[in-house]
C-alpha positions as CSV (number, residue, x, y, z in Angstrom):
1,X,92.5,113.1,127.9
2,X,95.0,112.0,126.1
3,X,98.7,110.9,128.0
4,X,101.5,111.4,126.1
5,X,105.5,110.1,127.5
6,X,108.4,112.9,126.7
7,X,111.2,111.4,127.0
8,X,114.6,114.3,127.0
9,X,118.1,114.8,128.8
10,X,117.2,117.9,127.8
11,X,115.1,120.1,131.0
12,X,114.2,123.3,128.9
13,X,112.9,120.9,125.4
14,X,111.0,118.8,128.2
15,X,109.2,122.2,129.4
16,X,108.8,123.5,126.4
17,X,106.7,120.3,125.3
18,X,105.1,120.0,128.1
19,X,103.6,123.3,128.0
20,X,102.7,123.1,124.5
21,X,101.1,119.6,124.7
22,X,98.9,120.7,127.9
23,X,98.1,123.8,126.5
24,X,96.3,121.7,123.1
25,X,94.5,119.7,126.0
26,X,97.2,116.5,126.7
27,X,98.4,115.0,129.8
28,X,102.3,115.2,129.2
29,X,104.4,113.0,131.8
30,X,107.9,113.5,131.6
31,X,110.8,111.3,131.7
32,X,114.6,112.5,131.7
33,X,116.5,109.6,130.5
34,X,115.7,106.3,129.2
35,X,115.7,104.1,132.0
36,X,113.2,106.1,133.6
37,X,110.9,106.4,130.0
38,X,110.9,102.4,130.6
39,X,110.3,102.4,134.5
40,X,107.1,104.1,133.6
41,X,106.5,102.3,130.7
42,X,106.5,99.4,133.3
43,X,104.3,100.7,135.8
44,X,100.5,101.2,136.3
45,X,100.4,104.8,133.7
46,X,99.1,103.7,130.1
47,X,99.9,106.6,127.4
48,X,98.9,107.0,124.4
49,X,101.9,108.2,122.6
50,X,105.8,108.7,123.2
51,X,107.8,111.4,121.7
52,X,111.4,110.0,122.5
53,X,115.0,111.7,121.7
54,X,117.5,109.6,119.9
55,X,120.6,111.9,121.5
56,X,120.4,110.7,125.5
57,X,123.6,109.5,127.5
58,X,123.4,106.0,128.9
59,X,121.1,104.8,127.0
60,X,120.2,106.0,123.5
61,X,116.2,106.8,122.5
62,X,117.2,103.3,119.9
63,X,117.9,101.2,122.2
64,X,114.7,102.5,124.3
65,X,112.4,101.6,122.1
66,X,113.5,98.4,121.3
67,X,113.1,98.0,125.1
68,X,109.5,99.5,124.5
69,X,108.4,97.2,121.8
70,X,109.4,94.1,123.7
71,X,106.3,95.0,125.9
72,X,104.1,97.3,124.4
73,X,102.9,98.8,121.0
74,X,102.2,102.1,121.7
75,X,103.2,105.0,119.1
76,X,106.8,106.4,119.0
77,X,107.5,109.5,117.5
78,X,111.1,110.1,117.3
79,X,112.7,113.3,117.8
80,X,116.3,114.2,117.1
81,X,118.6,117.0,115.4
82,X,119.9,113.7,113.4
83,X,118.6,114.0,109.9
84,X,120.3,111.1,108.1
85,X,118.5,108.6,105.9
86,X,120.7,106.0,107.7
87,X,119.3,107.6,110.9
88,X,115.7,107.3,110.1
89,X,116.0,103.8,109.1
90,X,117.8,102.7,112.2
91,X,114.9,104.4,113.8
92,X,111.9,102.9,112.0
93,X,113.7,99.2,112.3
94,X,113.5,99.5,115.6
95,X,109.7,99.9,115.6
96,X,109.5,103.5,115.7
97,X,106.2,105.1,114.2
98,X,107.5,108.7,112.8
99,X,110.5,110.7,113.0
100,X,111.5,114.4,113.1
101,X,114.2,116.7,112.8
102,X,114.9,118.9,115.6
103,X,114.7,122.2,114.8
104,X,110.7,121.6,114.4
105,X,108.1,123.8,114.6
106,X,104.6,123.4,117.2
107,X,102.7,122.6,114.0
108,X,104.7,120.2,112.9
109,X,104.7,118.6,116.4
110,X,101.6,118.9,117.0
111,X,100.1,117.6,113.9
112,X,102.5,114.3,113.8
113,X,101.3,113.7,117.2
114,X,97.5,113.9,116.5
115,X,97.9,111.5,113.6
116,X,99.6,108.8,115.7
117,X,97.2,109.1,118.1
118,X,94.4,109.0,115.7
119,X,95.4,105.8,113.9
120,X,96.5,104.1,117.1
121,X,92.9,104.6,119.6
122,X,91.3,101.9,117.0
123,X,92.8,99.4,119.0
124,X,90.8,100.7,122.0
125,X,87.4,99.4,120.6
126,X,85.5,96.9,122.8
127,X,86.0,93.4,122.6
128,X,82.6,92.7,120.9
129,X,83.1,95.1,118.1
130,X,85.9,92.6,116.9
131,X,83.8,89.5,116.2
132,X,83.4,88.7,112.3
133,X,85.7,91.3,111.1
134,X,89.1,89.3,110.0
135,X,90.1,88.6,106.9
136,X,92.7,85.7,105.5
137,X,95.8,86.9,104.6
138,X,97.4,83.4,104.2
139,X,97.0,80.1,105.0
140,X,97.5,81.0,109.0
141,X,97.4,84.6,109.2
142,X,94.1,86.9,110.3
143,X,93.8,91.0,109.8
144,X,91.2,92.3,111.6
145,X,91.2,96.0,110.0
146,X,88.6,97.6,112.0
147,X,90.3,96.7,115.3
148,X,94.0,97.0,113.7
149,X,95.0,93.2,115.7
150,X,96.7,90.5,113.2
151,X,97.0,86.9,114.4
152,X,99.6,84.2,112.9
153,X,99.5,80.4,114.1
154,X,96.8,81.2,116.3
155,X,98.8,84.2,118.8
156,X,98.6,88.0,118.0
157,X,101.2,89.8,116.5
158,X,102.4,93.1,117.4
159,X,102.5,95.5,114.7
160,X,103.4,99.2,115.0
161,X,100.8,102.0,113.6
162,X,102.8,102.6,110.7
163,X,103.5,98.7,109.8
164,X,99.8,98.2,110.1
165,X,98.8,100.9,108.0
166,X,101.1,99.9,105.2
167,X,99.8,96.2,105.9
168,X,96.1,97.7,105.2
169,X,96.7,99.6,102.3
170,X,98.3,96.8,100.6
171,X,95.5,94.9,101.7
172,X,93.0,97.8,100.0
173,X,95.0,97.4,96.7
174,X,95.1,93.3,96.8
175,X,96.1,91.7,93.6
176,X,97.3,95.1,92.5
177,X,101.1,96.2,91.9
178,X,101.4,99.3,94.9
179,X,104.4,101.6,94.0
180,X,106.5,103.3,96.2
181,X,105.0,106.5,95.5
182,X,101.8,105.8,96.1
183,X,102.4,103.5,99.2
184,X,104.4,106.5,101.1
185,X,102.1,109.3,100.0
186,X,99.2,107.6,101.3
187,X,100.6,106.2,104.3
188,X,103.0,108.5,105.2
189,X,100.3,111.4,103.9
190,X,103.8,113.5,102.4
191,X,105.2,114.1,99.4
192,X,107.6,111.4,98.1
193,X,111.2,111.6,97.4
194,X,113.4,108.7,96.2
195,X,115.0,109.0,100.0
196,X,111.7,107.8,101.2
197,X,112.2,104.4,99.1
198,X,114.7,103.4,102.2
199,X,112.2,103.9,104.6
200,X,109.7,102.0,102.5
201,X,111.7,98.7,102.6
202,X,112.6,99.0,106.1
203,X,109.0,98.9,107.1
204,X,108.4,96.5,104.5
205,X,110.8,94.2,106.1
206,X,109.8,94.6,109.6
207,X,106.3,93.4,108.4
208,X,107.7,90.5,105.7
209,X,110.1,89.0,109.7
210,X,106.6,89.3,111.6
211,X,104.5,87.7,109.0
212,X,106.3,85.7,106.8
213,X,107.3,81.9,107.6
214,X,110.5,82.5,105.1
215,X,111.6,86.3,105.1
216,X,114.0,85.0,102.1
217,X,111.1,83.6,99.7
218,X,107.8,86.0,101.0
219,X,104.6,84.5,99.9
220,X,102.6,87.2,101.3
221,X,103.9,90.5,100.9
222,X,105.6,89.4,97.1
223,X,108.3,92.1,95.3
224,X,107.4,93.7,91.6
225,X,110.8,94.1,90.5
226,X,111.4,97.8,89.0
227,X,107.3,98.2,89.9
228,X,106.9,97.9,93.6
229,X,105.1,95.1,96.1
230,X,101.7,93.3,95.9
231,X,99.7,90.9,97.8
232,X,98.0,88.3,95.7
């Protein structure tokens, strides 16, 4: 069974979730504020996904998941009635994995959350699965795809869902210019609007400061002006 984190000042969205989410089957544990989302965070539970409002007093869901990703890499879907492109990419530079706009509907919920999930339980393959699976990337960087883990220098680096599965599909279309389009409907799996071009970079970013030795002169992940990004 899957254990999912909601995180909401909110009582009545926190019931609302949690009745839907054990009605589909989940475990939902529920957590009021942020300090508390990272108390659990820090105990002995393990979950599998946290849906986390941006809109919380004391501590907003940003700042929480910056907390979060100091310690652990599991999937944050953010949920907020803030609908801004600024907001989103605020959001996804802080190592958030999706985003939606409250008012939202089950389905919507429902299906965002079964996708994170999905992508994410590849890193809960056994240790011997992993062995002659990695790939160069450069000179001192390893991808192992099937078990979604990258090493740089020797130490793993922890990448979000969604920055690995840009990572991989650039890696799928190696030596190939990737536009933007194509990049954010097959990652993203939506319809692309030149709004989503922000969010694009931002990831693209994120990965180039975890990856890259100079951040200013990539070698890996290398811009196509006016085209897109390509890895050679």
């Amino acid at each position: 069974m899957h254990k999912i984190l909601i995180v909401d000042d909110d009582p009545n969205i926190r019931e609302v979730m949690t009745v839907l989410l054990s009605s589909e089957g989940y475990k939902a544990t529920e957590a009021e504020n942020g300090q508390a989302c990272l108390d659990l965070i820090d105990g002995d539970q393990e979950f599998d996904l946290v849906v986390l409002d941006i809109m919380m007093p004391d501590m907003d869901g940003i700042e929480v998941c910056r907390r979060i990703r100091l310690k652990s890499s599991v999937p944050v879907l953010f949920v907020t009635a803030k609908s801004q492109d600024r907001d989103k990419v605020e959001a996804y530079t802080t190592g958030g994995d999706d985003f939606l706009v409250k008012p939202f509907s089950q389905t919507e919920l429902l299906m965002k959350i079964k996708s994170l999930i999905r992508r994410h339980k590849e890193y809960d393959r056994p240790a011997e699965s992993r062995k002659g699976t990695s790939q160069v990337l450069a000179e001192n960087v390893l991808v192992d795809v099937r078990t979604r883990s990258v090493k740089k220098n020797g130490k793993w680096i922890n990448l979000t869902d969604k920055e690995f599965d840009i990572l991989r599909y650039f890696m799928e279309h190696r030596g190939e210019v990737v536009r933007n389009k194509d990049l954010y409907e097959n990652v993203w799996g939506e319809p692309y609007m030149s709004s989503a071009g922000n969010t694009i970079m931002v990831h693209v970013l994120n990965l180039r400061k975890k990856l890259e030795n100079d951040v200013g002169k990539p070698e890996i992940i290398k811009t196509v002006w006016g085209k897109g990004y390509r890895i050679d």
